[in-house]
py3Dmol code that shows the C-alpha trace and the ligand (Angstrom):
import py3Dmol

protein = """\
ATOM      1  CA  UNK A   1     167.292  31.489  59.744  1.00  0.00           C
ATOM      2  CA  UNK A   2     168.008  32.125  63.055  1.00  0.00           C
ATOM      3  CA  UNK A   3     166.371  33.894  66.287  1.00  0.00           C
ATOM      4  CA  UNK A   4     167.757  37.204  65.008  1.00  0.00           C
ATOM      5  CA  UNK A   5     165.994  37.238  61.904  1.00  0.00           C
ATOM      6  CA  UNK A   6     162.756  36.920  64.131  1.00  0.00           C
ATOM      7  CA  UNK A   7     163.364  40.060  66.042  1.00  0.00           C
ATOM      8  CA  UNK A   8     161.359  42.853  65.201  1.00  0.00           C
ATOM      9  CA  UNK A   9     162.104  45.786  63.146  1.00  0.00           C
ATOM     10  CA  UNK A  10     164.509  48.300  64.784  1.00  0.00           C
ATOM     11  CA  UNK A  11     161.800  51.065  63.955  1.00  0.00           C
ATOM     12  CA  UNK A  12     159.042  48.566  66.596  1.00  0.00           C
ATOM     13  CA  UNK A  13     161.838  48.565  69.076  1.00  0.00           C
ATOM     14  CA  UNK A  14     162.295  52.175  69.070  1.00  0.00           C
ATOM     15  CA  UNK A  15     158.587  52.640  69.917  1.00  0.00           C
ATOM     16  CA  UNK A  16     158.022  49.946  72.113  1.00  0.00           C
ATOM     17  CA  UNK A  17     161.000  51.014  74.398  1.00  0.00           C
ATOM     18  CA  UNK A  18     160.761  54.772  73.983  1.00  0.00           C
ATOM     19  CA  UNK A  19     163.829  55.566  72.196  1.00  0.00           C
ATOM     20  CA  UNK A  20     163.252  58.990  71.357  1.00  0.00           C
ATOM     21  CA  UNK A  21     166.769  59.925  69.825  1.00  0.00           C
ATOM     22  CA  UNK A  22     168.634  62.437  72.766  1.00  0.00           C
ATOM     23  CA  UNK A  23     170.852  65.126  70.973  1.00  0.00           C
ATOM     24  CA  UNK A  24     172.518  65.514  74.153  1.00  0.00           C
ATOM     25  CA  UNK A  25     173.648  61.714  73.940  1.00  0.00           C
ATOM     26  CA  UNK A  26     174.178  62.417  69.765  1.00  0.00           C
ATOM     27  CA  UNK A  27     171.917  59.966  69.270  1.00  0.00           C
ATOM     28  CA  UNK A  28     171.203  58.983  65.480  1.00  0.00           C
ATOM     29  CA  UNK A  29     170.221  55.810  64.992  1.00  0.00           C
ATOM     30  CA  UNK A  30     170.664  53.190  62.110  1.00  0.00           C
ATOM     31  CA  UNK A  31     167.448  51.514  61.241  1.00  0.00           C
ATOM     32  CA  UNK A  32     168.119  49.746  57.883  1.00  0.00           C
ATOM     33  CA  UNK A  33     169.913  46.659  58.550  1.00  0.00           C
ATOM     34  CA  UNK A  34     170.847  45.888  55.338  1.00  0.00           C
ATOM     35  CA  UNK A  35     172.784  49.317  55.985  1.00  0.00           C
ATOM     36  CA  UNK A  36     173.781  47.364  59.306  1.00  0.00           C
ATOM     37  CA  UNK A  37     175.315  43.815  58.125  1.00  0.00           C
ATOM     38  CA  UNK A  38     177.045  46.028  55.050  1.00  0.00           C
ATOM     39  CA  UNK A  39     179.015  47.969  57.905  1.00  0.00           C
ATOM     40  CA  UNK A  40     179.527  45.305  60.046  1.00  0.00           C
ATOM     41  CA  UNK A  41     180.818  43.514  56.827  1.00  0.00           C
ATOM     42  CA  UNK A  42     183.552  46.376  55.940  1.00  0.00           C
ATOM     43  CA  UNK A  43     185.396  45.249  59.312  1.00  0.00           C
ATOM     44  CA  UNK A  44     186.462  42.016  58.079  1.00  0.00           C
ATOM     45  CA  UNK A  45     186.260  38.331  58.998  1.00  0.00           C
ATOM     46  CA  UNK A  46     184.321  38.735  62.420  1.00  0.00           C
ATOM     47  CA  UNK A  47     184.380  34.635  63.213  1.00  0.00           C
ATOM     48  CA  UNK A  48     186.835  34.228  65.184  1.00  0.00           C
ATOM     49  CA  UNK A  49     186.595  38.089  66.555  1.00  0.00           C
ATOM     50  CA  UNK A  50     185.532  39.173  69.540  1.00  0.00           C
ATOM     51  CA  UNK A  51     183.815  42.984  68.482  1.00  0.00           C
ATOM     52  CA  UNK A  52     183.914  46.153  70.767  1.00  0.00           C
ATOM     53  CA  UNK A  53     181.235  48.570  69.900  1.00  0.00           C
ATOM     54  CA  UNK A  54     180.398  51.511  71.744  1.00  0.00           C
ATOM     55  CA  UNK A  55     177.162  53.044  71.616  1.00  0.00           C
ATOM     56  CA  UNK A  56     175.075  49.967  70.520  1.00  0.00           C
ATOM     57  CA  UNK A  57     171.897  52.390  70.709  1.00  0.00           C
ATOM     58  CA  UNK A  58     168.762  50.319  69.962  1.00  0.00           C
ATOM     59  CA  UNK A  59     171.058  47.426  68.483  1.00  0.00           C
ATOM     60  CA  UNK A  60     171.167  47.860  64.560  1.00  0.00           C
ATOM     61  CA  UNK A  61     174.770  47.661  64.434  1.00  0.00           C
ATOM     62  CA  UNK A  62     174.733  44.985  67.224  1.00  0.00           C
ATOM     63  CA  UNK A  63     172.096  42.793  65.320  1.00  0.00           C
ATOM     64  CA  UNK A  64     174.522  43.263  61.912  1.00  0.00           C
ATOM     65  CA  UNK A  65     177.844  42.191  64.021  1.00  0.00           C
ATOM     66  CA  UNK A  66     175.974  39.136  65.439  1.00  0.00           C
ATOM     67  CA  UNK A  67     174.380  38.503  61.742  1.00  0.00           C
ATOM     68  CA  UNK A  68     178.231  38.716  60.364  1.00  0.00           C
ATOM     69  CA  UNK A  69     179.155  36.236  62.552  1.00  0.00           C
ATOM     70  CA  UNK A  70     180.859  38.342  65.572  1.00  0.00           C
ATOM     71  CA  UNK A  71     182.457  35.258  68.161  1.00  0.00           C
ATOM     72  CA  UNK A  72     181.669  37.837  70.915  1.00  0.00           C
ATOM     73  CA  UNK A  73     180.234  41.347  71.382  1.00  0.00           C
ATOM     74  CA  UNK A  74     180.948  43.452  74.324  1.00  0.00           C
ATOM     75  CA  UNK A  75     178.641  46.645  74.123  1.00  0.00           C
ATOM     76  CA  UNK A  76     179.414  49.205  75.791  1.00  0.00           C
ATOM     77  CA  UNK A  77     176.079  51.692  75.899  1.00  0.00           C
ATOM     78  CA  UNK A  78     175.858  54.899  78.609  1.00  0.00           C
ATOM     79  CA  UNK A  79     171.804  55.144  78.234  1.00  0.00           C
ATOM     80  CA  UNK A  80     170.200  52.556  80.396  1.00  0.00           C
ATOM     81  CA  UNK A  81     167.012  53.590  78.530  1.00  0.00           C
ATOM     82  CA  UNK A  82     168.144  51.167  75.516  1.00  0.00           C
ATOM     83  CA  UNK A  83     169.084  48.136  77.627  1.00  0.00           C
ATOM     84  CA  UNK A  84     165.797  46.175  77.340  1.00  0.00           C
ATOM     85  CA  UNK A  85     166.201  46.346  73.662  1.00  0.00           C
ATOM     86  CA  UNK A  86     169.856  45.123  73.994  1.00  0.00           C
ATOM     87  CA  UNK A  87     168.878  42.360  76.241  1.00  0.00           C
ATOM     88  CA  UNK A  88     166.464  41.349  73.631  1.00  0.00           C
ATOM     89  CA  UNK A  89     169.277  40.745  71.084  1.00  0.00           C
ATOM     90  CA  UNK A  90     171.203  39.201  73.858  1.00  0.00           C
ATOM     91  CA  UNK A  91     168.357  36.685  73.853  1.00  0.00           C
ATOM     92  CA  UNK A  92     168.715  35.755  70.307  1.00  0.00           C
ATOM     93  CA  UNK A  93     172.198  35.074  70.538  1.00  0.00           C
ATOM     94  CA  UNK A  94     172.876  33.508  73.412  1.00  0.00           C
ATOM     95  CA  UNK A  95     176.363  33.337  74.750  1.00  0.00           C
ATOM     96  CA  UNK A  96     177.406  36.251  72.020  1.00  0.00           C
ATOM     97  CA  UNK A  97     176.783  39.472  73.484  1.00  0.00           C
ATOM     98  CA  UNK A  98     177.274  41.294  77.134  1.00  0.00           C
ATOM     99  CA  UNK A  99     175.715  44.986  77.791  1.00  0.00           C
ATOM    100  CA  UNK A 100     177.165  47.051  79.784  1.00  0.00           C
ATOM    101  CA  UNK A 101     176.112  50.463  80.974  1.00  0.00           C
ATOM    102  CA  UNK A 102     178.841  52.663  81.127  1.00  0.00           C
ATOM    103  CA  UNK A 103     180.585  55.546  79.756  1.00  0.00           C
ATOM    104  CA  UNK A 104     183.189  54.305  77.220  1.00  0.00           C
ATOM    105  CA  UNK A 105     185.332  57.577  77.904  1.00  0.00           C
ATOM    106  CA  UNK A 106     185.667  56.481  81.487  1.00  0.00           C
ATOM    107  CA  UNK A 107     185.925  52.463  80.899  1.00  0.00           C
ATOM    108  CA  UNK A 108     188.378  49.897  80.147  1.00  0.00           C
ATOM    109  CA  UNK A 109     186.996  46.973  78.027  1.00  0.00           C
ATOM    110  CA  UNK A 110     190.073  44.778  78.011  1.00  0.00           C
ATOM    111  CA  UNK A 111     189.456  42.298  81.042  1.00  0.00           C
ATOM    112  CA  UNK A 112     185.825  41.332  78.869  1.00  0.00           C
ATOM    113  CA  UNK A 113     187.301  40.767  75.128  1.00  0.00           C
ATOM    114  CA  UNK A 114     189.937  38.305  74.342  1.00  0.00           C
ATOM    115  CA  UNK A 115     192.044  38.437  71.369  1.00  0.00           C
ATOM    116  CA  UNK A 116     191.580  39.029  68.240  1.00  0.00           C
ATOM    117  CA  UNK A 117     189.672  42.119  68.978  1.00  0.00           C
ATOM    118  CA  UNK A 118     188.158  44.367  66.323  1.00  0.00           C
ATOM    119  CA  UNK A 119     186.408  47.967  67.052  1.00  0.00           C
ATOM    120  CA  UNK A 120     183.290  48.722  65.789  1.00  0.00           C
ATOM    121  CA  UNK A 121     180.851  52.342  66.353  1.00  0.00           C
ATOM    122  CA  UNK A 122     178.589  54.898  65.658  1.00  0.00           C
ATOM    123  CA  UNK A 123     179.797  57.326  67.659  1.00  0.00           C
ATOM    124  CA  UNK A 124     178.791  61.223  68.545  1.00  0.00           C
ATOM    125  CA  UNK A 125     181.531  62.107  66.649  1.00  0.00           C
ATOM    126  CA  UNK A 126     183.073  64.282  69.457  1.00  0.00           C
ATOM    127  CA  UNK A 127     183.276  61.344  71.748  1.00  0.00           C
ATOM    128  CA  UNK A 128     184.307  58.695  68.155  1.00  0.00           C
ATOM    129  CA  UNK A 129     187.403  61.181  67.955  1.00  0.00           C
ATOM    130  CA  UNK A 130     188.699  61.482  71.360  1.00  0.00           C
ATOM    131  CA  UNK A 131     188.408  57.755  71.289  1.00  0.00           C
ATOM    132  CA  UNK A 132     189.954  57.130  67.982  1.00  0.00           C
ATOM    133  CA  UNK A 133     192.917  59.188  69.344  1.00  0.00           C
ATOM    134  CA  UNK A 134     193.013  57.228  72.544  1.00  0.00           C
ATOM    135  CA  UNK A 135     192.739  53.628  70.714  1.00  0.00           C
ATOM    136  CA  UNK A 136     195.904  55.025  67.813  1.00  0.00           C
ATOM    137  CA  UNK A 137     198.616  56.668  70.938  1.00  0.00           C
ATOM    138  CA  UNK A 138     198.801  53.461  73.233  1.00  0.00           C
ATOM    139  CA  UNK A 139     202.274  53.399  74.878  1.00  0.00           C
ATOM    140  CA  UNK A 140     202.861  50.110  73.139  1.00  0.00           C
ATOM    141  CA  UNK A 141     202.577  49.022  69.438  1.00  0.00           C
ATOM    142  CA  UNK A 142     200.435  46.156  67.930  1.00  0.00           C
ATOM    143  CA  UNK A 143     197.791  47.727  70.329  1.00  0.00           C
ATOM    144  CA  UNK A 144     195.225  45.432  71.899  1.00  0.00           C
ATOM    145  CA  UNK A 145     192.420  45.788  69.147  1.00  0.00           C
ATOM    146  CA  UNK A 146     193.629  44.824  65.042  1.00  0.00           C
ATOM    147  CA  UNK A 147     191.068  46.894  63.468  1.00  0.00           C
ATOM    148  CA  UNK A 148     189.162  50.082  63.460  1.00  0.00           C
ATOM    149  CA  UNK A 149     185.651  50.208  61.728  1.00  0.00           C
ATOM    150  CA  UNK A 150     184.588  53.350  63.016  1.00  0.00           C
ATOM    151  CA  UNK A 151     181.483  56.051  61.609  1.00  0.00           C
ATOM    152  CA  UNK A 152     182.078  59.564  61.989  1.00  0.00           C
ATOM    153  CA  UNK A 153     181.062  62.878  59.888  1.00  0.00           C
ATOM    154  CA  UNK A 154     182.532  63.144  56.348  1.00  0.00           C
ATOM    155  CA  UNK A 155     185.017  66.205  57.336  1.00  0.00           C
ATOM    156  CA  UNK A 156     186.627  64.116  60.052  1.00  0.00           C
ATOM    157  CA  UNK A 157     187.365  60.684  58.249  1.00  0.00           C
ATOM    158  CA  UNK A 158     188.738  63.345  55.515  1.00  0.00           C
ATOM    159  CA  UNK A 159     191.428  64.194  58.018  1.00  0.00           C
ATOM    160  CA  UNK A 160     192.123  60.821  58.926  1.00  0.00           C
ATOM    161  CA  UNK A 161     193.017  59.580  55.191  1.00  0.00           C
ATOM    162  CA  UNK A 162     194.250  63.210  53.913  1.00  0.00           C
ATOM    163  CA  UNK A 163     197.526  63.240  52.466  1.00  0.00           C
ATOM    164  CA  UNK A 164     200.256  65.759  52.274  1.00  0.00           C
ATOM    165  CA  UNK A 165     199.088  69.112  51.127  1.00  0.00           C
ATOM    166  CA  UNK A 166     195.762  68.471  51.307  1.00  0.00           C
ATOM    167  CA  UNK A 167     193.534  71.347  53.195  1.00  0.00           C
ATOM    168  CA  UNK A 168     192.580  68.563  55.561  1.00  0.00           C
ATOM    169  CA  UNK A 169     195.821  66.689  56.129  1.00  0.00           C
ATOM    170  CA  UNK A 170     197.246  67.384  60.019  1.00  0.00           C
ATOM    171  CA  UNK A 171     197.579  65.406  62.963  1.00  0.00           C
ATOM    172  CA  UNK A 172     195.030  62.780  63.124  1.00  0.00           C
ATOM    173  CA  UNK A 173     196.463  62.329  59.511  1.00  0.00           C
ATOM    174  CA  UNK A 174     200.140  61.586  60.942  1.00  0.00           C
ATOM    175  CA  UNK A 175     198.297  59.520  64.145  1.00  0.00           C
ATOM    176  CA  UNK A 176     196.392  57.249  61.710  1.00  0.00           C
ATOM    177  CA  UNK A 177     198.831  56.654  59.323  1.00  0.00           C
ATOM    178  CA  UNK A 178     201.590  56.515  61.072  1.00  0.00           C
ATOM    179  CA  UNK A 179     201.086  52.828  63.057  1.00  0.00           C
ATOM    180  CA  UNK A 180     197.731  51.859  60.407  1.00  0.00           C
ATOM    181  CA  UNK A 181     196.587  51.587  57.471  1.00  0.00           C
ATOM    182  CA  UNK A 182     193.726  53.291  57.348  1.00  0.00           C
ATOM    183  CA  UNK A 183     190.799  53.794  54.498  1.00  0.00           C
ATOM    184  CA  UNK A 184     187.078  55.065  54.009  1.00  0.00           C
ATOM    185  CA  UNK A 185     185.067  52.454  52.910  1.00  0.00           C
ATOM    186  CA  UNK A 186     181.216  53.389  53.016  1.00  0.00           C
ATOM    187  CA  UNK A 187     179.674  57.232  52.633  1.00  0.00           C
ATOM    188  CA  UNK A 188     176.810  57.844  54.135  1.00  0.00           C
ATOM    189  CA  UNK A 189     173.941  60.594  53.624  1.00  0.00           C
ATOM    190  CA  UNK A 190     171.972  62.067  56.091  1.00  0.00           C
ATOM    191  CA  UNK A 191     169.051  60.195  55.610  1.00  0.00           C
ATOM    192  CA  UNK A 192     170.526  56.840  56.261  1.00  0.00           C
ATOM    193  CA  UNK A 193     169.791  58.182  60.094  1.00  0.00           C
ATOM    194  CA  UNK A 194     166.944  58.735  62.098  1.00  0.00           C
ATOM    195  CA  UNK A 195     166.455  62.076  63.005  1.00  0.00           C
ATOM    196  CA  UNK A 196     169.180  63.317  59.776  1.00  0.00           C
ATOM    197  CA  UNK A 197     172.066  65.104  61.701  1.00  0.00           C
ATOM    198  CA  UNK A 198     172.935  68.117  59.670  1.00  0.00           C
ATOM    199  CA  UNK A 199     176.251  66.248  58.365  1.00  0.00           C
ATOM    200  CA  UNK A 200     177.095  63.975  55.914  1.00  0.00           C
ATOM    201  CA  UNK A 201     179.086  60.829  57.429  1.00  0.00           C
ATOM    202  CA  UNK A 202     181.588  58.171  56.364  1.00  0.00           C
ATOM    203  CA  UNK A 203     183.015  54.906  57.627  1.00  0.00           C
ATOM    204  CA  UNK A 204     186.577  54.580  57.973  1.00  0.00           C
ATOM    205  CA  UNK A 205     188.135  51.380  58.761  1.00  0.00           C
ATOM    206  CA  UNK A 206     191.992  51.521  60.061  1.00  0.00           C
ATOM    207  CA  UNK A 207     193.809  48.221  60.370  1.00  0.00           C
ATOM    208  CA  UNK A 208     196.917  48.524  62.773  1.00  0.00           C
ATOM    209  CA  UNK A 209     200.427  47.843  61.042  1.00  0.00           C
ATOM    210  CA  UNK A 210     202.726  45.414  63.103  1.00  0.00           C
ATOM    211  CA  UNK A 211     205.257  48.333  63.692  1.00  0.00           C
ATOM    212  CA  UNK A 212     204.830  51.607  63.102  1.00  0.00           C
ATOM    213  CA  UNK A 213     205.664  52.993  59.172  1.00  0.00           C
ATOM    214  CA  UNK A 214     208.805  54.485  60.402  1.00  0.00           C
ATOM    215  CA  UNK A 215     210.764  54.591  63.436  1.00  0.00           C
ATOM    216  CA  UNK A 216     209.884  57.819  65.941  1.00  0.00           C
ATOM    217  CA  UNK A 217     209.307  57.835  69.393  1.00  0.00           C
ATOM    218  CA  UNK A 218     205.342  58.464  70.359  1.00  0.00           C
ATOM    219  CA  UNK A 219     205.820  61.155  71.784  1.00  0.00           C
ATOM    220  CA  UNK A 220     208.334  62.969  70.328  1.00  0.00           C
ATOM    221  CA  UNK A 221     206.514  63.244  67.086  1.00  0.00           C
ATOM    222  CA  UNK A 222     203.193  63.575  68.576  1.00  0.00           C
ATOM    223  CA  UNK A 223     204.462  66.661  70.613  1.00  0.00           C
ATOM    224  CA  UNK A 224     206.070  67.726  66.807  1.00  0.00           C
ATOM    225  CA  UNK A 225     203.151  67.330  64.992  1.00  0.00           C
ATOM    226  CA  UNK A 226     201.012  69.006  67.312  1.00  0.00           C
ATOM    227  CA  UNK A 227     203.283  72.115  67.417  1.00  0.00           C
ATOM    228  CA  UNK A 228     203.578  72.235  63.679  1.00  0.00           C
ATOM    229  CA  UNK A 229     200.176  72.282  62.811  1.00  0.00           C
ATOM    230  CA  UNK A 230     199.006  74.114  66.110  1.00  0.00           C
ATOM    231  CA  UNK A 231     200.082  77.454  63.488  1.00  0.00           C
ATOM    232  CA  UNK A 232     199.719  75.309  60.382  1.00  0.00           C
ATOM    233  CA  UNK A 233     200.242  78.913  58.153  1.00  0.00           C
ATOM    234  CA  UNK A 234     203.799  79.554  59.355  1.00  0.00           C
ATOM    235  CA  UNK A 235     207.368  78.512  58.441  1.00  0.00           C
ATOM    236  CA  UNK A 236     208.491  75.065  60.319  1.00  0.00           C
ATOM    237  CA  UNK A 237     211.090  76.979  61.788  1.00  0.00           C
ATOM    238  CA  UNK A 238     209.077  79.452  63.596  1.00  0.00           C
ATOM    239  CA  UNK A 239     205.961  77.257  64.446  1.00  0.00           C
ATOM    240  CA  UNK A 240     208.959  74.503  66.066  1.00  0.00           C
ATOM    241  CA  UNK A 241     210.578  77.298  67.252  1.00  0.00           C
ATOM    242  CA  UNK A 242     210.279  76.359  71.110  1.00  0.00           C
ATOM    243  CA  UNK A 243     210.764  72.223  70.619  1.00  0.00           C
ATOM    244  CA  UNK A 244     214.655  72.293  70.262  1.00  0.00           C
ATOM    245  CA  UNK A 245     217.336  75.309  70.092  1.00  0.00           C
ATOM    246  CA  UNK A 246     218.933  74.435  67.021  1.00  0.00           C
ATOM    247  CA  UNK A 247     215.499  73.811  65.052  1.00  0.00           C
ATOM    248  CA  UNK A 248     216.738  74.608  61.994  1.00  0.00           C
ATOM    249  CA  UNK A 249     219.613  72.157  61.591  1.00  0.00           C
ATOM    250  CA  UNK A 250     217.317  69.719  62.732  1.00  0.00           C
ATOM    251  CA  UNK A 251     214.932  70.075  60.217  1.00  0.00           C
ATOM    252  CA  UNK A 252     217.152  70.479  56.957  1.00  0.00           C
ATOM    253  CA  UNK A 253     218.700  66.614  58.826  1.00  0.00           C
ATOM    254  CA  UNK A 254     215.333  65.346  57.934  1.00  0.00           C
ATOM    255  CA  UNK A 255     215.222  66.660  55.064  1.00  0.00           C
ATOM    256  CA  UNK A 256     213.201  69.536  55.594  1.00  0.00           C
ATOM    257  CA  UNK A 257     213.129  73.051  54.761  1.00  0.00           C
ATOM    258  CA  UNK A 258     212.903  75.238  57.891  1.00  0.00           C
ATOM    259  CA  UNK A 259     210.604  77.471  55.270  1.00  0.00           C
ATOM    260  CA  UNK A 260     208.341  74.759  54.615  1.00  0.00           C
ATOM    261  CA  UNK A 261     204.762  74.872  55.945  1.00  0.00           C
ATOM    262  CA  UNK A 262     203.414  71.718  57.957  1.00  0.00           C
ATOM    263  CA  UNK A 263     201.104  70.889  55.379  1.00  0.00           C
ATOM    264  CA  UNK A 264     202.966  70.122  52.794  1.00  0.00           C
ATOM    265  CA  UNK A 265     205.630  67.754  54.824  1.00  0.00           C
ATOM    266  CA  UNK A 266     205.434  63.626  54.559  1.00  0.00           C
ATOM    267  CA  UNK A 267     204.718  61.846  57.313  1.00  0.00           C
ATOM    268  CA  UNK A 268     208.296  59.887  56.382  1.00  0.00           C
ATOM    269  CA  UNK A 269     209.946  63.308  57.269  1.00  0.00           C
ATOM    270  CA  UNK A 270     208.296  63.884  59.983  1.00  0.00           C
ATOM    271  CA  UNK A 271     209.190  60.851  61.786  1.00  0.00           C
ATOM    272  CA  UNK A 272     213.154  61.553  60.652  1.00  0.00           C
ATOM    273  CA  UNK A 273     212.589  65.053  62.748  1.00  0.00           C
ATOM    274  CA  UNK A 274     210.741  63.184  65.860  1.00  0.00           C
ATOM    275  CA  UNK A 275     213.966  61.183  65.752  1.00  0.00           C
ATOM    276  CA  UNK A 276     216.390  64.359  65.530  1.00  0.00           C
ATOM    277  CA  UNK A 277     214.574  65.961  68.240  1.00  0.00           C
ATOM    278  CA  UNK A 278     214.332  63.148  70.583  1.00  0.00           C
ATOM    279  CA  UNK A 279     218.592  62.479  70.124  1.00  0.00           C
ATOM    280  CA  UNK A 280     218.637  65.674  72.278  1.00  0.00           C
TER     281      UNK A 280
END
"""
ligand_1 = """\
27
SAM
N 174.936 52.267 67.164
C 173.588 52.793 67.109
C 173.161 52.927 65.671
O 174.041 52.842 64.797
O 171.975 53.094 65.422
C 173.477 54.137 67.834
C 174.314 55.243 67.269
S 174.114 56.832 68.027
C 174.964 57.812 66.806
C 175.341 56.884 69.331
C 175.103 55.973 70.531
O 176.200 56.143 71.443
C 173.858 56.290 71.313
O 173.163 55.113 71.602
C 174.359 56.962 72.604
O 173.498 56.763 73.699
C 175.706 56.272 72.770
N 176.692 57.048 73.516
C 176.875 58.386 73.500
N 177.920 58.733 74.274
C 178.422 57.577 74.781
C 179.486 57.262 75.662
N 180.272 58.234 76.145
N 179.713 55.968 75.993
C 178.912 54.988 75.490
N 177.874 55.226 74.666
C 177.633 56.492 74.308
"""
view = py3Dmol.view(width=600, height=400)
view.addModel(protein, "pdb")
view.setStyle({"model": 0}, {"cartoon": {"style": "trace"}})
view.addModel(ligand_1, "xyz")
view.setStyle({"model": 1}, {"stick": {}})
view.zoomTo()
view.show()
């Protein structure tokens, strides 16, 4: 046993601290922390890890990283209404965790985390996916963090592991897989929140490759991909029409035909056009 064990439920924080959940800060909390240690667990072997997790909320996910061994956690949480309960945990595990109240859109973690560094959140899953996109289009490759463990709703971790001519395969397809490997491990139903938000949700966990899958320059292809599937209906070689003036000889080099739709082209093939465009 240890002093976490002997902190109260999540559901007697929540009401001692006056937690009501804010929609405007897409607040849905965890309170089952079973449900906690069995997401912390799908991030791997936290021991020697120092964890990132934004939006630690009233802690559930905190108290399951800590359980699961977490080295270190630096949480980063923008509503100073839940740092009482956060210092609580901090209590309970002392040396392990540092709050900090901040916006994780506008902060950068990496002077407080040393490596290896795994990501771990529950995210609003508007803020989860402008991060996610952030954390996967670094200038540099390994990035600073090795994994991903990262909630959002069901539709968008379907894009993130969709495959080639899949209704949901597109960009943050190509992003994830392109420099990760990248998996759902966990669904979740509404209920496992308090309040339900309308959505399903899943837990994806992306593990960054060494190099990227193929060559490409960043980006090249991310300027490609985004222009292909900006008009994801039309022939490649009018939705690429304005990336290069010979388009079409560019995309039968890769393999490609300029009649294909984006949607139904490999993310190998893909990088073989970044690479045509970017020889100029
Ligand atoms: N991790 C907790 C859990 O699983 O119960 C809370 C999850 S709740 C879906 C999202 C949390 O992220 C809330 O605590 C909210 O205040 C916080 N949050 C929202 N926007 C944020 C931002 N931009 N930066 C940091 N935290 C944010």
């Amino acid at each position: 046993m240890s002093a976490l064990d002997d902190l109260p439920s999540l559901a007697r924080v929540i009401a001692a601290h006056g937690l009501s959940a804010r929609k405007s800060l897409g607040q849905n909390f965890l309170l089952d922390l079973n449900l906690t240690s069995k997401i912390a667990r799908q991030a791997g072997d936290l021991s020697g890890c120092d964890v990132l997790e934004i939006g630690p909320g009233p802690g559930g996910l905190t108290r399951g990283l800590l359980m699961e061994g977490a080295r270190h956690v630096l949480a980063i949480e923008k509503d100073a209404r839940c740092l009482p309960a956060l210092q609580e945990i901090a209590e309970a595990a002392p040396g392990r965790l540092t709050v900090l109240n901040a916006d994780a859109l506008g902060f950068d973690p990496l002077g407080h985390l040393a490596s290896p560094i795994r990501i771990v959140a529950n995210l609003p899953y508007n803020v989860g996916t402008e991060l996610l996109i952030r954390w996967l289009t670094p200038p540099d490759w390994p990035p600073f963090w090795q994994s991903l463990t990262l909630m959002f709703q069901r539709e968008v971790a379907d894009r993130i592991v969709a495959r080639p001519g899949a209704k949901a395969y597109g960009r943050l397809a190509l992003l994830a897989q392109w420099r990760c490997d990248a998996r759902i491990v966990m669904h979740l139903p509404p209920e496992a929140f308090t309040p339900p938000p309308k959505v399903s949700s899943a837990v994806v966990h992306l593990s960054a490759l060494p190099a990227p899958r193929y060559p490409a320059d960043a980006r090249v292809l991310e300027r490609v991909v985004a222009q292909a599937f900006n008009q994801r209906r039309k022939m490649l070689r009018a939705a690429l029409k304005g990336v290069a003036p010979d388009i079409e000889d560019r995309l039968i080099a890769a393999g490609i035909k300029p009649t294909d739709r984006a949607e139904t082209v490999d993310l190998e093939r893909f990088c073989a056009l970044a690479r045509g465009v970017a020889e100029g």
